[in-house]
FIDODREN-734981 format. One record per residue (C-alpha): residue number from 1; x, y, z; residue in one letter. Coordinates in Angstrom, 2 decimals. Example, Ala and Ser with C-alpha at 12.3 -4.5 7.8 and 13.67 -1.06 7.14 Angstrom:
{1,{12.30,-4.50,7.80},A}
{2,{13.67,-1.06,7.14},S}
This chain:
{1,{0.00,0.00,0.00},X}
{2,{1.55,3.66,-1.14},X}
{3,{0.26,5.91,1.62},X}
{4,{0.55,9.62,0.90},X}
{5,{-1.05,13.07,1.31},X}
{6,{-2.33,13.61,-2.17},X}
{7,{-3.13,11.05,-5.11},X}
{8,{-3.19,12.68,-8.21},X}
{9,{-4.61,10.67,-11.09},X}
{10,{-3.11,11.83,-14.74},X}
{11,{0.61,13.34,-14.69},X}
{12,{0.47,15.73,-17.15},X}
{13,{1.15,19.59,-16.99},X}
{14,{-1.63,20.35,-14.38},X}
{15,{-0.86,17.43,-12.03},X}
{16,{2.44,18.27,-12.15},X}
{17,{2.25,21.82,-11.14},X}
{18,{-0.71,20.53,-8.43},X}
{19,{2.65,18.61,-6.87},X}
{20,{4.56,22.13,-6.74},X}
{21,{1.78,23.80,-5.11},X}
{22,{1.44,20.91,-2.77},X}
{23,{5.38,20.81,-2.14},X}
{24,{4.95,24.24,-0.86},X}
{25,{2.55,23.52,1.58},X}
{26,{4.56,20.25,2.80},X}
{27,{2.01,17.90,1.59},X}
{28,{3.61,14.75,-0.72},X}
{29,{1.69,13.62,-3.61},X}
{30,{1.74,10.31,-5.62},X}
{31,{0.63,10.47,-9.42},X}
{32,{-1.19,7.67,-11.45},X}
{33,{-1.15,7.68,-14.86},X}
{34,{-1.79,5.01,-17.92},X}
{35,{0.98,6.54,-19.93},X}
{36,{4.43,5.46,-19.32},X}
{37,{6.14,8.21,-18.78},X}
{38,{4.76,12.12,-17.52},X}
{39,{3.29,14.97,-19.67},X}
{40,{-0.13,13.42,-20.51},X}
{41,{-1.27,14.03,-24.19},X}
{42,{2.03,17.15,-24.11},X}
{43,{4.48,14.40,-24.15},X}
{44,{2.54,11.28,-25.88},X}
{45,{0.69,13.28,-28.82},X}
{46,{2.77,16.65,-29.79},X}
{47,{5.84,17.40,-27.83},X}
{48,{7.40,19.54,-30.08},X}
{49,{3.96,21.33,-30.69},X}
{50,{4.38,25.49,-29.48},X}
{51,{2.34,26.91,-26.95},X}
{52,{1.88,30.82,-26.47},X}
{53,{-0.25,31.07,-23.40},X}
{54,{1.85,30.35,-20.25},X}
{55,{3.44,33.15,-18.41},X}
{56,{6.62,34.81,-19.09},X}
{57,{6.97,32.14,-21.95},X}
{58,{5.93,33.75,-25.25},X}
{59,{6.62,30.41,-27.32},X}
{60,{7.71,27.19,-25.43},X}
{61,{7.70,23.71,-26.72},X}
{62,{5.33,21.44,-25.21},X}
{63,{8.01,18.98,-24.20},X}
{64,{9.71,21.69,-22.74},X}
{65,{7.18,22.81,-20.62},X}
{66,{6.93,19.52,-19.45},X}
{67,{10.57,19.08,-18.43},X}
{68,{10.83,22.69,-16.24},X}
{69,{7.34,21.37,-14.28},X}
{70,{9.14,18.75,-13.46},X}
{71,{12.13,20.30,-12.60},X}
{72,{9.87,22.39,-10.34},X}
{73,{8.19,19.38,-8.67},X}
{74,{11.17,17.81,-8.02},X}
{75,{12.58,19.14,-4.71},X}
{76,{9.15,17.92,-2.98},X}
{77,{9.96,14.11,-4.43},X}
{78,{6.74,13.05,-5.72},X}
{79,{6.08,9.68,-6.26},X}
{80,{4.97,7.75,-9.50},X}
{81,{3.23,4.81,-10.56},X}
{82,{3.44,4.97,-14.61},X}
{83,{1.97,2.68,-17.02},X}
{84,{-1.00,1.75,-14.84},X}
{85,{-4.46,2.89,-15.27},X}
{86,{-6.60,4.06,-11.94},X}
{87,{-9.26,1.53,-11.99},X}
{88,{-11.22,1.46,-8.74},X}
{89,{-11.94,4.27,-6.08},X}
{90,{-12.59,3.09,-2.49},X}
{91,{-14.09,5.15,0.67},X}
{92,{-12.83,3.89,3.74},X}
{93,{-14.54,4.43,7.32},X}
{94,{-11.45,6.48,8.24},X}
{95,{-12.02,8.69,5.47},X}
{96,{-9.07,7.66,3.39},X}
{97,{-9.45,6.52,-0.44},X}
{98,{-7.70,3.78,-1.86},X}
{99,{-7.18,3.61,-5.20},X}
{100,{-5.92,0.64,-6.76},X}
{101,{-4.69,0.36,-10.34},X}
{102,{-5.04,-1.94,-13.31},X}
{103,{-2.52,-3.77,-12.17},X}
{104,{-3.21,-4.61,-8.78},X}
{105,{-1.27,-1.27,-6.92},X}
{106,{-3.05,0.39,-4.42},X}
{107,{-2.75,3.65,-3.09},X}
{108,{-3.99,5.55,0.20},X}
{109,{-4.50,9.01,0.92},X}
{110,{-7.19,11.40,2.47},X}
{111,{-7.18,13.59,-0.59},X}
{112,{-7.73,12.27,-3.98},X}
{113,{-7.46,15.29,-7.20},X}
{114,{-7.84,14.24,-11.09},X}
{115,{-6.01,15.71,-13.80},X}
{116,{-7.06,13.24,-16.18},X}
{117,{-6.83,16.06,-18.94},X}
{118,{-9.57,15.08,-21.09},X}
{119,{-9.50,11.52,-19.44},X}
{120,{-7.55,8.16,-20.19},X}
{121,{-5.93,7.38,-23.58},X}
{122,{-6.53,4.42,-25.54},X}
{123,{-4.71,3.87,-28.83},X}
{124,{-6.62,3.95,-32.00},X}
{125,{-6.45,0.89,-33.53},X}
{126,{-6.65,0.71,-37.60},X}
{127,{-9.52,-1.92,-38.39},X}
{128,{-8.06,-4.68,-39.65},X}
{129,{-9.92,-8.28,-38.65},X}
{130,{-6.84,-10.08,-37.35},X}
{131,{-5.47,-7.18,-35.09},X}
{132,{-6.18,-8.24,-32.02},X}
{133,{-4.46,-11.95,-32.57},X}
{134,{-1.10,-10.18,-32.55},X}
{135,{-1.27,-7.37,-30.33},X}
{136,{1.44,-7.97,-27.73},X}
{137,{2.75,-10.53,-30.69},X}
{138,{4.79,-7.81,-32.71},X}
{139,{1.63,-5.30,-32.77},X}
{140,{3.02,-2.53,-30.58},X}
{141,{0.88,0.70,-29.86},X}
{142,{3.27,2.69,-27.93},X}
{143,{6.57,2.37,-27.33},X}
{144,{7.80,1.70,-23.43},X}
{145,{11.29,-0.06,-23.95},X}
{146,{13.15,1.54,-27.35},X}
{147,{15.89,-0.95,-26.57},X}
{148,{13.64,-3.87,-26.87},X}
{149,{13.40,-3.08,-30.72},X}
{150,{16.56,-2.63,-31.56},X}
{151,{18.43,-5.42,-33.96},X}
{152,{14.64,-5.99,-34.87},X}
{153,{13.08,-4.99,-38.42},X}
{154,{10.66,-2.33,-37.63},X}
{155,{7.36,-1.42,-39.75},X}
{156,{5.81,2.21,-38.54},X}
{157,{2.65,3.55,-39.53},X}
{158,{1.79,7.37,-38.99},X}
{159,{2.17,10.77,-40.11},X}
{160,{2.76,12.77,-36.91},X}
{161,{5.07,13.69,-34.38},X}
{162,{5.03,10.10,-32.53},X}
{163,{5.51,8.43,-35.71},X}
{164,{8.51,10.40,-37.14},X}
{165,{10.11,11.03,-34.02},X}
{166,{9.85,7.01,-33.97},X}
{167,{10.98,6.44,-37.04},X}
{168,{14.15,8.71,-36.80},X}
{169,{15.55,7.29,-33.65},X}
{170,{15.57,3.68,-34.91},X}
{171,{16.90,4.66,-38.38},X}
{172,{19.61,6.09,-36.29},X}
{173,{20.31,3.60,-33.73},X}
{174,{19.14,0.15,-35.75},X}
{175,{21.48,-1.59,-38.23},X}
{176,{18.67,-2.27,-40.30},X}
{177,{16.66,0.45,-41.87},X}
{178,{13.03,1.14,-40.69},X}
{179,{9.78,1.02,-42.78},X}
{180,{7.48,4.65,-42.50},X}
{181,{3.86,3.73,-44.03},X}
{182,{1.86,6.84,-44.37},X}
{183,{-1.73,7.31,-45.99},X}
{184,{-1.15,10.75,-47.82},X}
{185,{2.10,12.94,-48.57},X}
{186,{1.86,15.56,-46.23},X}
{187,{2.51,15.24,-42.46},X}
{188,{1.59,16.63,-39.17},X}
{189,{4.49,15.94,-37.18},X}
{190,{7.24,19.37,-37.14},X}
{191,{9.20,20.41,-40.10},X}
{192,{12.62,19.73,-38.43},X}
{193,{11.53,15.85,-38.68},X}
{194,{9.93,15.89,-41.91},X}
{195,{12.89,17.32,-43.13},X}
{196,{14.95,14.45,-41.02},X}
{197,{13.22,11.27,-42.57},X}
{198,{13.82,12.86,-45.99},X}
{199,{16.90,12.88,-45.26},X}
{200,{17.44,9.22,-43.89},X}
{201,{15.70,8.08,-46.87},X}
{202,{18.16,9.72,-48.97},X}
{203,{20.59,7.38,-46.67},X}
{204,{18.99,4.32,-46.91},X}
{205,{18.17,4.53,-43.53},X}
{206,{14.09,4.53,-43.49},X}
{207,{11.91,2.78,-46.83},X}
{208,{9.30,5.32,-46.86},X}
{209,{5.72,4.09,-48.14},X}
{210,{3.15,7.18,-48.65},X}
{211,{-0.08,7.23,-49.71},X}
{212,{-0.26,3.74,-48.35},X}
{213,{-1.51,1.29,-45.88},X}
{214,{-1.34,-1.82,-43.71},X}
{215,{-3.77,-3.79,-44.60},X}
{216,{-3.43,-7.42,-43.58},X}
{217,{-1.03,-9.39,-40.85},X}
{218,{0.41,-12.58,-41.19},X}
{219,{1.94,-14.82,-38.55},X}
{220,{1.60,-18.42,-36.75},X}
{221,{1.83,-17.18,-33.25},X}
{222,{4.21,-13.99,-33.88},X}
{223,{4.10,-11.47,-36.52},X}
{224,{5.97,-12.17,-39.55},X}
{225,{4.51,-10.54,-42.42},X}
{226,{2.67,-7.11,-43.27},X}
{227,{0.60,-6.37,-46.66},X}
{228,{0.79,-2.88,-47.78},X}
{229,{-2.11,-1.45,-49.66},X}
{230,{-0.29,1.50,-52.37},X}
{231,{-2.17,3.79,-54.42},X}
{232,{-1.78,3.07,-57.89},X}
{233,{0.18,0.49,-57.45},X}
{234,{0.22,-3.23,-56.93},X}
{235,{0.19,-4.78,-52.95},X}
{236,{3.46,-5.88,-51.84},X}
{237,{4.36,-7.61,-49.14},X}
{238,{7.19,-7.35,-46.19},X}
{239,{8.92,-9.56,-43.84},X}
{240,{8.71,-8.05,-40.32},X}
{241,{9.42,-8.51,-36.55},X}
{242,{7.48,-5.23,-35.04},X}
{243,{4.45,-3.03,-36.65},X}
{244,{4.08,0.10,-34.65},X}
{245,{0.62,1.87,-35.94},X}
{246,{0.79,4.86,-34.04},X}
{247,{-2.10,6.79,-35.20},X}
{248,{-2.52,9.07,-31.78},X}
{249,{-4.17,8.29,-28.60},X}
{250,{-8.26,8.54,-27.92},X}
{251,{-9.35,10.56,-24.98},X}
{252,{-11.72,8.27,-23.18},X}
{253,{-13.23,9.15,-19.50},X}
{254,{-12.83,5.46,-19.19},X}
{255,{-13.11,4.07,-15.75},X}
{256,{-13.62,7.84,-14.20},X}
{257,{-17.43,6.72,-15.20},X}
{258,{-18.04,4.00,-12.70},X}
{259,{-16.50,5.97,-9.34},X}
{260,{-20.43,7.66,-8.29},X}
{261,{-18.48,11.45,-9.65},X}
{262,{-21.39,13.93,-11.35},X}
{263,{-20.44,13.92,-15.30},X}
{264,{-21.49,16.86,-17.51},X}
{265,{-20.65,16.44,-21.34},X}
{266,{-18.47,13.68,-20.88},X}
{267,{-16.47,15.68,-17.80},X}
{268,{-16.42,15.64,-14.43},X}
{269,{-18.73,18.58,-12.87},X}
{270,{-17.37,20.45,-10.28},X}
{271,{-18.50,23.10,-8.10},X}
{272,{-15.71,26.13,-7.99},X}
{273,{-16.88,27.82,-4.87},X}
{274,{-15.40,24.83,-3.25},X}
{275,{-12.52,24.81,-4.91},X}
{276,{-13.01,22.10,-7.67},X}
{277,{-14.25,19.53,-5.06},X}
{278,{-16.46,16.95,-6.85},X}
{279,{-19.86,15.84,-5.51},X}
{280,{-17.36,13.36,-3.62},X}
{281,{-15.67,15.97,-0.79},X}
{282,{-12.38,15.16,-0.94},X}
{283,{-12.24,14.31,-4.64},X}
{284,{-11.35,17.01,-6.56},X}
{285,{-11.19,17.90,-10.61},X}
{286,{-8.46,19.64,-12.19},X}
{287,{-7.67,21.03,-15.76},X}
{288,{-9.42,19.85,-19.15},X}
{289,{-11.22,16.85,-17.26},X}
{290,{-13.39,18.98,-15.08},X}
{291,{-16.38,21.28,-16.13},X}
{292,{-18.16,24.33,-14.02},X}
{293,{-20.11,27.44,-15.23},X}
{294,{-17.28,29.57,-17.39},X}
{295,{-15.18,26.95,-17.87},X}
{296,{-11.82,26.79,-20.46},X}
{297,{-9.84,24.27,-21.40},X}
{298,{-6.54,26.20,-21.27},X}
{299,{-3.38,25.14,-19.46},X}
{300,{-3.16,28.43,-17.78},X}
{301,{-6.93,27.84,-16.03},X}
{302,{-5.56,24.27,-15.13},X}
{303,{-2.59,26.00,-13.18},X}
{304,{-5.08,27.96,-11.10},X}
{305,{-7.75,25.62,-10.71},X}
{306,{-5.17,23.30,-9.15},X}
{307,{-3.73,26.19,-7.13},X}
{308,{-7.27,26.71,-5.20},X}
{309,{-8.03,23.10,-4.94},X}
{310,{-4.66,22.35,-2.71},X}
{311,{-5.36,25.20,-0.43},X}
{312,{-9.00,23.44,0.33},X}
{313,{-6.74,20.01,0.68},X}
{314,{-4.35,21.30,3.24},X}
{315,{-7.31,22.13,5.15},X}
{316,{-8.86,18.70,4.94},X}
{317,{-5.87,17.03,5.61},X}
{318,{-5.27,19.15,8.34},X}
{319,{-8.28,20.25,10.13},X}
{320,{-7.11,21.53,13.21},X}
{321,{-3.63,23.40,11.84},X}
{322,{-3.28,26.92,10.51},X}
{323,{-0.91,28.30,7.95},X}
{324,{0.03,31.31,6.44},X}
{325,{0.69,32.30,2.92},X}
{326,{3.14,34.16,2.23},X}
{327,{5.22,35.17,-1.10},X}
{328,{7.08,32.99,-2.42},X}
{329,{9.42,35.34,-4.10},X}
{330,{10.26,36.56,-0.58},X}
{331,{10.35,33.34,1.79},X}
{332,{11.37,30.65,-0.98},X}
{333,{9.49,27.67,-0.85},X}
{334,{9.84,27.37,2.94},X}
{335,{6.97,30.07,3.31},X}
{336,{4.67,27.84,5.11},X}
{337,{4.10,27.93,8.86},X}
């Protein structure tokens, strides 16, 4: 059992910051998310994407943004349980939640906040009948382990950011080259990249497939063989040991659904004169997952909302103390009493 102050569900840019606020009122926090590594749909769907509206940053990369929250939530040592997917939500007589993952891990705390952004992402899978017999098998929707792949021949499918970024590190760090099926000849990913695989085409380093598809699998047990569908030109056929189709991620509330929480248009209603408490007290709703009278789905309103809502969990979590607020440009982050 993880015991801690705060369980925040969904580690991207507004749970983060949730941990810094929390840091500076000496409360530790644990995040859950499905993805395996932090930033939420910042880090998994566009991390070289720009964004203009955070403070004192007229342009920063979303990746970027992701790496100085972290660098600001590190002092207060949160802790992490990655790849896992909150599944279950559990009042105790005490008052404490437990919330126990996919997997079996269980957490405890008094205080319970989602940042789900606009909930848990599921890969979307291209519809073809025999999918499902080698997922796991060679059928890879996200990348966890880069090393596992390597000295393996290596099929991608995709036109954005995930994709090329994909398809550029194994060109560069696989003795064999790596296959890049796309459906159309433009892209969505960044320039730099486009420019990139062109490149390592030129090399011999990536067989590039456009305006093309996967359209059949072939294996005994493992994956073996892919059919590509070309336009205007016959099938062919390739000899493989990994397909990666990584056509984005799905937003899906997911199991957020089944834990008794108010929904309003597929997000979690909250009432902002308590702080973004849910109709659960002591569950709270942070950032794109949550919905209120005047609500925006900006990063920037994520920030604040997340800011309020720790200041109403310091006070559940500690009912009987005091503290005092004071700037933090004067007293550092030890301005907490």
């Amino acid at each position: 059992m993880l015991k801690t102050d705060i369980i925040i569900i969904g580690a991207g840019p507004v749970g983060l910051f949730a941990v810094f606020e929390a840091g500076l009122m000496k409360l530790k926090c644990h995040l859950i998310d499905a993805i395996p590594e932090v930033g939420g749909q910042l880090t998994e769907i566009y991390p070289k994407k720009p964004i203009y509206d955070i403070p004192g940053y007229p342009t920063i990369l979303a990746g970027e943004l992701i790496n100085n929250l972290m660098e600001q939530a590190s002092p207060f040592k949160p802790g992490f349980t990655l790849g896992e997917r909150a599944e279950k939500i559990n009042k105790q007589v005490d008052g404490n939640f437990i919330v126990t993952t996919n997997e079996g891990t269980k957490h405890q705390a008094p205080v319970i906040m989602i940042a789900g952004g606009l909930g848990s992402f599921e890969p979307r899978k291209p519809k073809i009948d025999v999918l499902h017999n080698f997922e796991k098998k060679g059928v890879e929707f996200m990348v966890k382990d880069p090393e596992a792949f390597i000295g393996k021949k290596i099929f991608i499918s995709g036109g954005g950011d995930s994709a090329l970024d994909w398809a550029i590190y194994f060109a560069e760090n696989n003795d064999s080259s790596v296959g890049l099926v796309h459906r159309s000849e433009s892209f969505r990913a960044h320039k730099d990249s486009v420019e990139k695989v062109a490149k390592l085409q030129k090399e011999g380093k990536i067989d590039f497939y456009t305006n093309a598809e996967v359209i059949d699998l072939k294996g005994d047990e493992d994956l073996t063989m892919i059919e590509i569908k070309q336009k205007d030109q016959p099938n062919i056929k390739v000899k493989v040991d990994v397909w990666l189709p990584l056509f984005g991620l799905s937003p899906k509330l997911g199991p957020i659904t089944n834990w008794g929480l108010a929904i309003e248009k597929n997000a979690i209603k909250v009432d902002n004169t308590l702080d973004y408490q849910s109709n659960i007290p002591g569950i709270f709703a942070i950032g794109d997952v949550n919905t209120y009278p005047g609500k925006l789905k900006l990063i920037l309103c994520g920030f604040h909302e997340a800011t309020l809502a720790v200041q109403k969990a310091y006070k559940i979590i500690n009912p009987d103390k005091r503290f005092t607020l004071k700037y933090t440009t004067v007293q550092g982050i030890q301005g907490f009493e």
